[in-house]
Biopython code that builds the backbone (N, CA, C, O; Angstrom):
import numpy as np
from Bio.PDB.StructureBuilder import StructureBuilder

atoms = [
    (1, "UNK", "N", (48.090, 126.147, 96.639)),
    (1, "UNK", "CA", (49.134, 125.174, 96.556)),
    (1, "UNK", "C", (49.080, 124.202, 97.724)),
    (1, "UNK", "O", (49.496, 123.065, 97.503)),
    (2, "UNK", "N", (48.728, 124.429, 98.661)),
    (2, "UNK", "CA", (49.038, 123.857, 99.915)),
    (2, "UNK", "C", (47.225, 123.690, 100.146)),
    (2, "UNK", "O", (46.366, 124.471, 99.738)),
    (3, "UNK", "N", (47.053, 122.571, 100.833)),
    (3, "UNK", "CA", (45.236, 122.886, 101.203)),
    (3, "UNK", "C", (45.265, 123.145, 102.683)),
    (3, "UNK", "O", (46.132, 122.770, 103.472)),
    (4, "UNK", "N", (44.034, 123.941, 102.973)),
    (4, "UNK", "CA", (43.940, 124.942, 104.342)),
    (4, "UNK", "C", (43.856, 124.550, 105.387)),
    (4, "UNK", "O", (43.813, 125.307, 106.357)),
    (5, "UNK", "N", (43.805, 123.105, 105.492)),
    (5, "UNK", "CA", (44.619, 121.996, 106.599)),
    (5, "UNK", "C", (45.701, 121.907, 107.539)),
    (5, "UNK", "O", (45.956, 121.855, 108.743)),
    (6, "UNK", "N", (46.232, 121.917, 106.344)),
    (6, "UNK", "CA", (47.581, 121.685, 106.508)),
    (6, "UNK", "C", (48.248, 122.931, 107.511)),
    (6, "UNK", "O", (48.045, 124.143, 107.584)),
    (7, "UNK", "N", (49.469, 121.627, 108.498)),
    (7, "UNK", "CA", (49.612, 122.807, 109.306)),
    (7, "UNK", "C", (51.262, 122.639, 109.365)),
    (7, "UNK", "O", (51.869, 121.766, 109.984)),
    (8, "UNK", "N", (51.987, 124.004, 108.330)),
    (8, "UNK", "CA", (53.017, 123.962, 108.342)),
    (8, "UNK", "C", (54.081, 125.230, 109.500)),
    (8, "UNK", "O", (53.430, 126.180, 109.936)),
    (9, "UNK", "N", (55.088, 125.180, 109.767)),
    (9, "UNK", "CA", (55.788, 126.190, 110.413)),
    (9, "UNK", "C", (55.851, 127.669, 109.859)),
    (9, "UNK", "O", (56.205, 127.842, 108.693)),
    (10, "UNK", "N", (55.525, 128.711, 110.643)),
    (10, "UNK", "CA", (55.254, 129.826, 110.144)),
    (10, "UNK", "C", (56.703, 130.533, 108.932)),
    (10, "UNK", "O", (57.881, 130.448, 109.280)),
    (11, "UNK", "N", (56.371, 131.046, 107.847)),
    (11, "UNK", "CA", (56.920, 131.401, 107.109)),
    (11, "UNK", "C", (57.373, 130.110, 105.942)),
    (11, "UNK", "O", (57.969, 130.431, 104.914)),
    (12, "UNK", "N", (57.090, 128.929, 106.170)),
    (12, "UNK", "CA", (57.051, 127.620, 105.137)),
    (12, "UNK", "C", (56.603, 127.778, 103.743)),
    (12, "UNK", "O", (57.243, 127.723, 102.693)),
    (13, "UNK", "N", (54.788, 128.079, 104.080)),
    (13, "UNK", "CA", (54.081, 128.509, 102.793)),
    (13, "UNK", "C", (55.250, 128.966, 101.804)),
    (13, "UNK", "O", (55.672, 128.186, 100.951)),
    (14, "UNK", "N", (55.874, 130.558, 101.983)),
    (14, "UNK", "CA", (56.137, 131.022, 101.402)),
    (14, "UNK", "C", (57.334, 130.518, 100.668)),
    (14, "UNK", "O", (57.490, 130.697, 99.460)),
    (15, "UNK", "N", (58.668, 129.511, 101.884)),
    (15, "UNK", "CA", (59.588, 129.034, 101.084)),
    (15, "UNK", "C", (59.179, 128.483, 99.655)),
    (15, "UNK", "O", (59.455, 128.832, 98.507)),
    (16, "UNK", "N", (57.974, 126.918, 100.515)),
    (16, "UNK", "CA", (57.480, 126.438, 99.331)),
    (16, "UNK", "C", (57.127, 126.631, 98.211)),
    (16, "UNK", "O", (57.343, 125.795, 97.333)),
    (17, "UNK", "N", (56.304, 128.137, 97.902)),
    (17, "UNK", "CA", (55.887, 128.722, 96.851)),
    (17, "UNK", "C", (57.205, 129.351, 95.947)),
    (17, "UNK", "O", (57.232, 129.271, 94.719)),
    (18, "UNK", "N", (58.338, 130.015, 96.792)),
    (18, "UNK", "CA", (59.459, 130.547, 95.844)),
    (18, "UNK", "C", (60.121, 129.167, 95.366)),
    (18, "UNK", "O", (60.318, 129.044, 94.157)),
    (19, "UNK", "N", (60.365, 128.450, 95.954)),
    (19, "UNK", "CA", (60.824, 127.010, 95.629)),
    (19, "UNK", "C", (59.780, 126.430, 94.178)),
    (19, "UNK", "O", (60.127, 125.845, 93.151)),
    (20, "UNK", "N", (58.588, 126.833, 94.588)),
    (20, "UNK", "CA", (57.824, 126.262, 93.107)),
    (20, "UNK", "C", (57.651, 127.199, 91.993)),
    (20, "UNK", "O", (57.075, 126.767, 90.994)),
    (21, "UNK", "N", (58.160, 128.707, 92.009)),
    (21, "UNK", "CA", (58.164, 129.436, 91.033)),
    (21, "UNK", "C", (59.569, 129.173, 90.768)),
    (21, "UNK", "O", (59.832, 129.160, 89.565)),
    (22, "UNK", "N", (60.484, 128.973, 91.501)),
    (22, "UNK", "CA", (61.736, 128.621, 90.730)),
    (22, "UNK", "C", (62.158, 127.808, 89.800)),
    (22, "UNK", "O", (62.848, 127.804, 88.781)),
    (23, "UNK", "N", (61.356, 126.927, 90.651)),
    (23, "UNK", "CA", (60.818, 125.242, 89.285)),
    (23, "UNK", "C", (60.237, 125.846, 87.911)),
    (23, "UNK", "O", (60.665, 125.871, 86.758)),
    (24, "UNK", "N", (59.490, 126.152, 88.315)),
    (24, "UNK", "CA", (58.891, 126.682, 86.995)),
    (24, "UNK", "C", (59.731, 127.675, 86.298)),
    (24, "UNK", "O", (59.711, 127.594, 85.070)),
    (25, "UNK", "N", (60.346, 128.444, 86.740)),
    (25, "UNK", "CA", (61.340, 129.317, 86.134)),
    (25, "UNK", "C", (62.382, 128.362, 85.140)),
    (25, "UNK", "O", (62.551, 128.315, 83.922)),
    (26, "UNK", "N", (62.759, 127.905, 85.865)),
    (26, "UNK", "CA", (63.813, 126.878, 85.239)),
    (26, "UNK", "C", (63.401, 125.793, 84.402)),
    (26, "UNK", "O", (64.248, 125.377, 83.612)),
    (27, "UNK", "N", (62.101, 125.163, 84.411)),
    (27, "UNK", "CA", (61.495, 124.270, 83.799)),
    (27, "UNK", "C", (61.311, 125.297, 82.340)),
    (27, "UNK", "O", (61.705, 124.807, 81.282)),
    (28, "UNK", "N", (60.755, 126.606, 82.325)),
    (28, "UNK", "CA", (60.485, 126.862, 81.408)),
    (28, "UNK", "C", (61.506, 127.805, 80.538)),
    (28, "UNK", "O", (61.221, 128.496, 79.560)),
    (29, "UNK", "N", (62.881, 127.621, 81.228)),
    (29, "UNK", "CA", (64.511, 128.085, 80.490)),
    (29, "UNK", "C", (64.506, 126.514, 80.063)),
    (29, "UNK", "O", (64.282, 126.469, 78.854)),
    (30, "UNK", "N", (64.610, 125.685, 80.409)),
    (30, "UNK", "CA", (65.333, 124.570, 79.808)),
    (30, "UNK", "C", (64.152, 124.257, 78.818)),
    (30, "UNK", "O", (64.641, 123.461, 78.016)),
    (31, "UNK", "N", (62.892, 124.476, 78.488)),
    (31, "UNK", "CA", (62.061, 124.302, 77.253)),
    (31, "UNK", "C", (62.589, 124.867, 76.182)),
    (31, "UNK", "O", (62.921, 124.277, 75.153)),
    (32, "UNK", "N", (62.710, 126.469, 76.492)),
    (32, "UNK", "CA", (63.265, 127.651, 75.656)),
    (32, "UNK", "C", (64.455, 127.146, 74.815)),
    (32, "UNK", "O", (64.368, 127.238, 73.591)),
    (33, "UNK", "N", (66.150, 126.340, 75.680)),
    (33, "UNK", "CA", (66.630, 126.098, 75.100)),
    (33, "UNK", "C", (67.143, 124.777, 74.218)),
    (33, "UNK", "O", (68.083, 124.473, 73.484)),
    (34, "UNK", "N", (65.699, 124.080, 74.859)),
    (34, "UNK", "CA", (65.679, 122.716, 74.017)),
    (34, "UNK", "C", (65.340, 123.344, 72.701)),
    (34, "UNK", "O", (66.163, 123.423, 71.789)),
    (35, "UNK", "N", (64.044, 123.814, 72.616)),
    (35, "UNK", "CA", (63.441, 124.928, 71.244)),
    (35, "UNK", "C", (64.363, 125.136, 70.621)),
    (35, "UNK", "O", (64.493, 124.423, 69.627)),
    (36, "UNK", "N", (65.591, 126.347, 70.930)),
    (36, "UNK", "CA", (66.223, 126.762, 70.256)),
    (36, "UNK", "C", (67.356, 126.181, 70.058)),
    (36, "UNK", "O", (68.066, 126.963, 69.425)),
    (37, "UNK", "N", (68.105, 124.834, 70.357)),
    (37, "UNK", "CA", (69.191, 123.951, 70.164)),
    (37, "UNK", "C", (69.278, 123.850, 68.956)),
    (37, "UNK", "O", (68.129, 123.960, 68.530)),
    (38, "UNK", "N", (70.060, 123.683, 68.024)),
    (38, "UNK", "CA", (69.968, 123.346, 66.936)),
    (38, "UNK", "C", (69.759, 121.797, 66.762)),
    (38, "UNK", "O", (70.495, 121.183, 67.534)),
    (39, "UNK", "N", (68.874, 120.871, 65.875)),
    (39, "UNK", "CA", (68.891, 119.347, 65.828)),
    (39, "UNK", "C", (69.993, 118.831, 64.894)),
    (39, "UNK", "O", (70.268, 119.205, 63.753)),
    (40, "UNK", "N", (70.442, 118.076, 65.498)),
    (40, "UNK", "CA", (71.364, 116.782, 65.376)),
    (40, "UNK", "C", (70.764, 115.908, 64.597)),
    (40, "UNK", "O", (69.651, 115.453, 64.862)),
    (41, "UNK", "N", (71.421, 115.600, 63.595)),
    (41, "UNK", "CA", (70.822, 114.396, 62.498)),
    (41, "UNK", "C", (71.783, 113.085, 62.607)),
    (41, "UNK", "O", (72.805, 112.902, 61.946)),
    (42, "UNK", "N", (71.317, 112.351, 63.434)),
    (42, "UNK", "CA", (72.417, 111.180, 63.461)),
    (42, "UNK", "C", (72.461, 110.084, 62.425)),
    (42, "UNK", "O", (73.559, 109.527, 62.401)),
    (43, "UNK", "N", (71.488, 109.569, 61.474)),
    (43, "UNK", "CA", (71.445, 109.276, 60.478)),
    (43, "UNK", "C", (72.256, 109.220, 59.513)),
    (43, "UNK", "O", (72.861, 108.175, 59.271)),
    (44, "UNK", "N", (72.492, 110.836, 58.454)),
    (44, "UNK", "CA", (74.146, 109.993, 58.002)),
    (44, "UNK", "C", (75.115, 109.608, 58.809)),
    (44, "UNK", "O", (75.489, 108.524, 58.363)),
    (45, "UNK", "N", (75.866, 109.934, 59.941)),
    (45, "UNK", "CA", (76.786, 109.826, 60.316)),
    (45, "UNK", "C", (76.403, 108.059, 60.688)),
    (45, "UNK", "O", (77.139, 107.211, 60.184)),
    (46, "UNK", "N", (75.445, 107.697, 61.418)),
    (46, "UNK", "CA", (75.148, 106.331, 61.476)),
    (46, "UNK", "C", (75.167, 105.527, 60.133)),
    (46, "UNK", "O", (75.393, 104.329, 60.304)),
    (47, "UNK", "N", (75.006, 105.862, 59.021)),
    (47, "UNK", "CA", (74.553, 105.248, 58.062)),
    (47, "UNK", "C", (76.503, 105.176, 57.395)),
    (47, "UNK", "O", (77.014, 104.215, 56.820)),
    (48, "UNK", "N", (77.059, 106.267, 57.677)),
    (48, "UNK", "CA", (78.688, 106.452, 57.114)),
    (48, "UNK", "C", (79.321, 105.441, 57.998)),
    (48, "UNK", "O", (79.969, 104.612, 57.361)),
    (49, "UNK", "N", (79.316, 105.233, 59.599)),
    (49, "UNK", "CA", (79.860, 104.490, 59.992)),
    (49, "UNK", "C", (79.736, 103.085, 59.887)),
    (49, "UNK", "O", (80.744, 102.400, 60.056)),
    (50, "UNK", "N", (78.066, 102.268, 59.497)),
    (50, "UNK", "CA", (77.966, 101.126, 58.977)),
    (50, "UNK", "C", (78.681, 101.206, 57.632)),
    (50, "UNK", "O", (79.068, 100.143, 57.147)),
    (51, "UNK", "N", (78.868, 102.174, 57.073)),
    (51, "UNK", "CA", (79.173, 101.617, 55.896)),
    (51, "UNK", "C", (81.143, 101.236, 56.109)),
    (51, "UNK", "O", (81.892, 100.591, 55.374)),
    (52, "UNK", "N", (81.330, 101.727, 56.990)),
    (52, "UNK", "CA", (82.604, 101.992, 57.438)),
    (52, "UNK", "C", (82.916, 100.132, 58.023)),
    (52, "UNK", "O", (83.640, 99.284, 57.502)),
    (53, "UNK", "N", (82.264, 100.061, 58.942)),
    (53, "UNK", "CA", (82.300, 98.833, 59.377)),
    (53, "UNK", "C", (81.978, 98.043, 57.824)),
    (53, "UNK", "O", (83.101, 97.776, 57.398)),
    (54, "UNK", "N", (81.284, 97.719, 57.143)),
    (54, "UNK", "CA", (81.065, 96.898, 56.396)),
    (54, "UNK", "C", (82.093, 96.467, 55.442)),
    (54, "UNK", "O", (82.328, 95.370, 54.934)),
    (55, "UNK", "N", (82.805, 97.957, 55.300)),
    (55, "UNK", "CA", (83.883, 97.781, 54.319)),
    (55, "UNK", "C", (85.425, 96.982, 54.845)),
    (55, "UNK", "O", (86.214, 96.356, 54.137)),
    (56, "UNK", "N", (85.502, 97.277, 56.373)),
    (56, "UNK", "CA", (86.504, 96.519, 56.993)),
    (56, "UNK", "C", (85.955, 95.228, 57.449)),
    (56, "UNK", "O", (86.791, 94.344, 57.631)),
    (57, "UNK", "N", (84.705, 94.939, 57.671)),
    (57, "UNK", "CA", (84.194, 93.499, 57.738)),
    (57, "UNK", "C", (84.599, 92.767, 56.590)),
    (57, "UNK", "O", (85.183, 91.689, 56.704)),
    (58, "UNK", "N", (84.294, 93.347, 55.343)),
    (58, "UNK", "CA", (84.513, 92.867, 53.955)),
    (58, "UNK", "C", (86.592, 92.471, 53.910)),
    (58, "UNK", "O", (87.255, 91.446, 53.755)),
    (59, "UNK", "N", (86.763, 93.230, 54.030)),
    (59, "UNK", "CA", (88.472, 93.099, 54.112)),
    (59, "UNK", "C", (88.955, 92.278, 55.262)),
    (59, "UNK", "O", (90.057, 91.729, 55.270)),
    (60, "UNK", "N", (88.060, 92.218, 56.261)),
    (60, "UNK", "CA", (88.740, 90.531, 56.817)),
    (60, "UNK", "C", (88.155, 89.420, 56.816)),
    (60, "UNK", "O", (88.518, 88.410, 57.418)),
    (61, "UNK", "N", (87.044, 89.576, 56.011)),
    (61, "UNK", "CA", (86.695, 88.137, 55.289)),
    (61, "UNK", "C", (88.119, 88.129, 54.218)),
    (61, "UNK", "O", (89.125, 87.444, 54.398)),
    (62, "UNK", "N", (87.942, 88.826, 53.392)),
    (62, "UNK", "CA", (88.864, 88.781, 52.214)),
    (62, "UNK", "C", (90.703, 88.478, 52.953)),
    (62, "UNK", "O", (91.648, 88.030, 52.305)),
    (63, "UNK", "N", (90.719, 88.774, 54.003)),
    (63, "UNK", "CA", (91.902, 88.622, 54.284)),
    (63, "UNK", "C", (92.082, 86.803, 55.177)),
    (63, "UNK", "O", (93.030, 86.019, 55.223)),
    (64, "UNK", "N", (90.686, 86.748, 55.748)),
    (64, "UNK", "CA", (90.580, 85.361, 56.159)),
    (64, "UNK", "C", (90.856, 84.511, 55.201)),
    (64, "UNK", "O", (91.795, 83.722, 55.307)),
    (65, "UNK", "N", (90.112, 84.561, 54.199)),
    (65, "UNK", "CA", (90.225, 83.569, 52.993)),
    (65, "UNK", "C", (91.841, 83.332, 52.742)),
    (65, "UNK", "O", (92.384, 82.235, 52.876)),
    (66, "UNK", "N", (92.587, 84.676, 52.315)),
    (66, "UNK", "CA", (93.476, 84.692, 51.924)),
    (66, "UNK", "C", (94.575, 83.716, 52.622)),
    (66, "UNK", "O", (95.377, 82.927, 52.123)),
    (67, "UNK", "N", (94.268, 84.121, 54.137)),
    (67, "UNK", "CA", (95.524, 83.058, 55.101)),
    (67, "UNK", "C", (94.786, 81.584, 54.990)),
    (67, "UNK", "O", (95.520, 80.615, 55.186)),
    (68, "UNK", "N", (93.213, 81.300, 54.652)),
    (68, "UNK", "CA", (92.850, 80.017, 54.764)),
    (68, "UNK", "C", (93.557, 79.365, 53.714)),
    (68, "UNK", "O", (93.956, 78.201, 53.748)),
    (69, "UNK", "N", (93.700, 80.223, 52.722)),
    (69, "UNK", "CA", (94.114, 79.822, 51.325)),
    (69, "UNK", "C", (95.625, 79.550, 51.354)),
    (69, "UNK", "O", (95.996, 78.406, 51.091)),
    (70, "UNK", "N", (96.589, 80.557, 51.667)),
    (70, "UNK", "CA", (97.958, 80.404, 52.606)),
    (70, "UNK", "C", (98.123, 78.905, 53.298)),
    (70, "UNK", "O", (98.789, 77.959, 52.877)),
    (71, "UNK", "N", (97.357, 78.985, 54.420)),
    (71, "UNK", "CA", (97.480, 77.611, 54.769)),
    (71, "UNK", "C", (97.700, 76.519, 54.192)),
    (71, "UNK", "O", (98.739, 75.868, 54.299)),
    (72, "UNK", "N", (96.366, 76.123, 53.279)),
    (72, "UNK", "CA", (96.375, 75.020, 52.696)),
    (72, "UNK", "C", (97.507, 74.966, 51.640)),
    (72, "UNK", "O", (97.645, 73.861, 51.116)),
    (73, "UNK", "N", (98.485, 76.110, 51.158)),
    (73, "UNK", "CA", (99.517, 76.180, 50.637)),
    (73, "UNK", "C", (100.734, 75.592, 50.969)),
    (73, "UNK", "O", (101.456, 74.767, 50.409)),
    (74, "UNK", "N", (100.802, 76.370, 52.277)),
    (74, "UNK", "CA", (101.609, 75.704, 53.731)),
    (74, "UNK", "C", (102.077, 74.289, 53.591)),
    (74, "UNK", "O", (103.197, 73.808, 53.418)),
    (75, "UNK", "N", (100.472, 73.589, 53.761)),
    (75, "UNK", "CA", (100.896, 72.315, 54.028)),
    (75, "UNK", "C", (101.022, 71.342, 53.099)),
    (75, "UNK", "O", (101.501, 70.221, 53.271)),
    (76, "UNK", "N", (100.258, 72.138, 51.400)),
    (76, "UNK", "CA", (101.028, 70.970, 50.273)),
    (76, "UNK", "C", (102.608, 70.780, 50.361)),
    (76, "UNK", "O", (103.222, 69.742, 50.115)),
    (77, "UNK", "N", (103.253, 72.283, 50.857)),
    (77, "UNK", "CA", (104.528, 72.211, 50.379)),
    (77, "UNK", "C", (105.057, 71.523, 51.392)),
    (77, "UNK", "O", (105.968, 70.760, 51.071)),
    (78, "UNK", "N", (104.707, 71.572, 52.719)),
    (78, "UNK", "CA", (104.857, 70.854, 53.742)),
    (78, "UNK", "C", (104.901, 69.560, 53.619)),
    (78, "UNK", "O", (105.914, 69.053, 54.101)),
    (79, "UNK", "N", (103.909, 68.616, 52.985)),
    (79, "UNK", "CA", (103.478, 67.520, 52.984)),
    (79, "UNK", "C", (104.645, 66.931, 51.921)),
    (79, "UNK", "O", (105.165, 65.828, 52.086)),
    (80, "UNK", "N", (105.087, 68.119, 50.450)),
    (80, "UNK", "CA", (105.759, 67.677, 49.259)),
    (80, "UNK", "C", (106.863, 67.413, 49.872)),
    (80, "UNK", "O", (107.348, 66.285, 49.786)),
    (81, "UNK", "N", (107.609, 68.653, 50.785)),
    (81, "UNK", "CA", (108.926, 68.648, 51.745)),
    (81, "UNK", "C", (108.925, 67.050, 52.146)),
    (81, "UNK", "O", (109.417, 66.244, 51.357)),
    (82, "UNK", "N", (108.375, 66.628, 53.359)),
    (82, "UNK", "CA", (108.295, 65.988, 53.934)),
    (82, "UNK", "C", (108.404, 64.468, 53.144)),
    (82, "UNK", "O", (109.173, 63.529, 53.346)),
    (83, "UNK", "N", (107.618, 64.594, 52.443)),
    (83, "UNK", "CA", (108.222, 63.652, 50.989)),
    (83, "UNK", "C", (109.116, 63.269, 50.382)),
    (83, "UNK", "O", (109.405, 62.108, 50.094)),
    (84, "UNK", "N", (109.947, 64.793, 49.985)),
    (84, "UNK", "CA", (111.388, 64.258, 49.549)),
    (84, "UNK", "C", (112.130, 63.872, 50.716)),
    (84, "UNK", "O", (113.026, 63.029, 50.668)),
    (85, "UNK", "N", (111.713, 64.583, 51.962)),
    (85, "UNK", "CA", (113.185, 64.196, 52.994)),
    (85, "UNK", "C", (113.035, 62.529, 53.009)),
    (85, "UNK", "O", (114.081, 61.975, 52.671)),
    (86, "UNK", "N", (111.873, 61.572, 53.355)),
    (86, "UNK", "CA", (111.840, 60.325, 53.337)),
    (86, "UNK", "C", (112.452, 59.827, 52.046)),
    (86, "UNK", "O", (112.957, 58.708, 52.138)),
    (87, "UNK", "N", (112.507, 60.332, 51.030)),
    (87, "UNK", "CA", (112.661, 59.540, 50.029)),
    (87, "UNK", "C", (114.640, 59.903, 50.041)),
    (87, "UNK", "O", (115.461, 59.033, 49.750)),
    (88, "UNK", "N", (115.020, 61.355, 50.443)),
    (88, "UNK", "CA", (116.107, 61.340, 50.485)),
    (88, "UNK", "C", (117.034, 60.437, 51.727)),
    (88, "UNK", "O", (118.187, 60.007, 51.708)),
    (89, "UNK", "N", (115.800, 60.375, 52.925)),
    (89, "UNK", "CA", (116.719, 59.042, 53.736)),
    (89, "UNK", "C", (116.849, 58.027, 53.128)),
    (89, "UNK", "O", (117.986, 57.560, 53.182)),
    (90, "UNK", "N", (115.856, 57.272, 52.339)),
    (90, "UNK", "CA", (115.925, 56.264, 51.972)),
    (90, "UNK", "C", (117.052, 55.947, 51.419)),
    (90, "UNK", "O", (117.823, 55.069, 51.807)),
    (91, "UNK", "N", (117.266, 57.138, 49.865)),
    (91, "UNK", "CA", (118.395, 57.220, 49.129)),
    (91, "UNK", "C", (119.779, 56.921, 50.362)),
    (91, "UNK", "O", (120.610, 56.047, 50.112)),
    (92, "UNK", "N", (119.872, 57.805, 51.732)),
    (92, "UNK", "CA", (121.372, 57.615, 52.207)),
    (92, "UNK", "C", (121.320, 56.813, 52.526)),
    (92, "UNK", "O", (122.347, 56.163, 52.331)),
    (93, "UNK", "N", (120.235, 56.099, 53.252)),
    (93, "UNK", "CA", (120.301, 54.622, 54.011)),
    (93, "UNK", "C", (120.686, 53.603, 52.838)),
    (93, "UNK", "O", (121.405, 52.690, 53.245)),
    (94, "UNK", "N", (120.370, 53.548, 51.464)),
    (94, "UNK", "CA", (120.269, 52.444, 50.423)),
    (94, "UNK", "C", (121.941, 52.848, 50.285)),
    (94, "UNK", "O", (122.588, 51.931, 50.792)),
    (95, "UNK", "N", (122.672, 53.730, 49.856)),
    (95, "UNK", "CA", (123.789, 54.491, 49.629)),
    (95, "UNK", "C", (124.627, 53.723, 50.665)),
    (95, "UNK", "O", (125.744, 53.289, 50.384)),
    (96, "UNK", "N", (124.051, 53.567, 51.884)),
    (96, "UNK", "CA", (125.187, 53.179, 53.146)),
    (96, "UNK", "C", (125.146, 52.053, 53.088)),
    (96, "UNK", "O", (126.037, 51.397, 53.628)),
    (97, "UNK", "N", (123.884, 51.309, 52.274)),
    (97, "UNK", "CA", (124.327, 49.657, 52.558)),
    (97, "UNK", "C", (125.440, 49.396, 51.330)),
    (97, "UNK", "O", (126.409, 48.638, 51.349)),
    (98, "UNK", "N", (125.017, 50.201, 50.352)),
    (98, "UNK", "CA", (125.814, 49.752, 48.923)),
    (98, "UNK", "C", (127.108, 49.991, 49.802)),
    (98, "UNK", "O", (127.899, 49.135, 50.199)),
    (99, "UNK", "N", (127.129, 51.078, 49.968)),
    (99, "UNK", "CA", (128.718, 51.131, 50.594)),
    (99, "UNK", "C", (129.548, 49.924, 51.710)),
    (99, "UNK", "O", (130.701, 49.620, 52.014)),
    (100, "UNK", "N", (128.382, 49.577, 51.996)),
    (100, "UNK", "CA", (129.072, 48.759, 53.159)),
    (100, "UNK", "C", (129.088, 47.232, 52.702)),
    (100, "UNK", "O", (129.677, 46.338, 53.310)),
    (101, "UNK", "N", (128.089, 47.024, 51.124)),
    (101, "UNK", "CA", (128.412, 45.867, 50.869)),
    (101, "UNK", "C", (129.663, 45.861, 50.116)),
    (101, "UNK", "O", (130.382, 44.863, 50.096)),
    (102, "UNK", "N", (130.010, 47.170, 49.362)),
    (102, "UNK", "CA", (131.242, 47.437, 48.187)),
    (102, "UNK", "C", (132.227, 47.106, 48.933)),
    (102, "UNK", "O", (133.077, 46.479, 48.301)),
    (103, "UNK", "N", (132.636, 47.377, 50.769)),
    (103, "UNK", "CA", (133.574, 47.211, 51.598)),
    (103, "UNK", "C", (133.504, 45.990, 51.910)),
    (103, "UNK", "O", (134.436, 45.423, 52.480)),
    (104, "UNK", "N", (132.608, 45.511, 51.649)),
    (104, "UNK", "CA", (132.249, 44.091, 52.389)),
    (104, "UNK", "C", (133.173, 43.319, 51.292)),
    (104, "UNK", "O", (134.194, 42.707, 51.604)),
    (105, "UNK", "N", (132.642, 43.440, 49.874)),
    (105, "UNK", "CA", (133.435, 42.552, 48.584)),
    (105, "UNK", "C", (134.551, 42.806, 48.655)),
    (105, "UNK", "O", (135.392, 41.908, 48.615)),
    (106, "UNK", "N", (135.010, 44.586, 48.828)),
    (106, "UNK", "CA", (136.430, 44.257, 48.535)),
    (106, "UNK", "C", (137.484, 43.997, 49.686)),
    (106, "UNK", "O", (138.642, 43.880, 49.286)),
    (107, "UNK", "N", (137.292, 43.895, 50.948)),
    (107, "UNK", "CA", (137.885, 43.035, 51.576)),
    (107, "UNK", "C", (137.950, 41.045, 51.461)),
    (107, "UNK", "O", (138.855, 40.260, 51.745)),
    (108, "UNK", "N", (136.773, 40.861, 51.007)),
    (108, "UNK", "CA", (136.859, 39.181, 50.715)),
    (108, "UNK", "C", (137.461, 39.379, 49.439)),
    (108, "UNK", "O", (138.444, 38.638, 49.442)),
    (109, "UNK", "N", (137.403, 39.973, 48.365)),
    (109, "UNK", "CA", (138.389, 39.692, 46.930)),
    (109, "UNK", "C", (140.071, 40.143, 47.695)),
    (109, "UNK", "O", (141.055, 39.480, 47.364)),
    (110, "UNK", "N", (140.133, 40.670, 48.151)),
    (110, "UNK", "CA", (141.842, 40.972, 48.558)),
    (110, "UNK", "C", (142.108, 39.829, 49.744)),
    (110, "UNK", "O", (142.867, 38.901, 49.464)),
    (111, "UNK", "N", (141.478, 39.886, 51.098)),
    (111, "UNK", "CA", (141.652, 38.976, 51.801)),
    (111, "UNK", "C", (141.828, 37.588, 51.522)),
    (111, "UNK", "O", (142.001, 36.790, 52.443)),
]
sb = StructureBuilder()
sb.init_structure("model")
sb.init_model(0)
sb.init_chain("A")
sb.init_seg("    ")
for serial, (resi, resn, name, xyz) in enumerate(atoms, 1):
    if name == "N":
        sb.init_residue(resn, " ", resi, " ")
    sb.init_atom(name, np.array(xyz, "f"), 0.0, 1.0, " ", f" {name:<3s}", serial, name[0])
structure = sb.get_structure()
């Protein structure tokens, strides 16, 4: 393990060597229980959760549309609203002149 050089502190060798059978001890428990782990198939569960996502992707497109569609609802009625209220000022404003010309005549016919 060591080459015959080498010049370490007396009793070293030996740490080193229990230190490298320990490695190996343990290197070859954690083989053993990789071996015997049971395997994990992540595949369906990956394949269930895209499908999972796809189906709620699908439902907020479908729900996008729906408020895009909402919207443009929104603002016909908005736009129709907005329509009558002008046309209903018009009506009080036309209403207030009649009135004020009807006051207008019948003070000059009596006066």
């Amino acid at each position: 393990m060591l080459e015959a050089g080498t010049r370490l502190p007396i009793g070293w060798v030996d740490v080193l060597d229990e230190i490298h059978r320990r490695l190996d001890h343990s290197i070859a428990a954690a083989d053993v229980r990789i071996r015997e782990a049971p395997t994990f198939e992540a595949q369906p569960m990956v394949a269930q959760r895209n499908a999972e996502i796809a189906q709620w992707n699908d439902r907020l497109q479908r729900l996008s549309a729906f408020i895009q569609s909402s919207e443009a609802g929104v603002r016909v009625i908005d736009d129709a609203l907005a329509a009558e209220e002008m046309r209903a000022r018009q009506d009080v404003d036309r209403c207030t002149r009649l009135q004020q010309k009807l006051a207008d005549c019948t003070r000059s016919a009596i006066g």
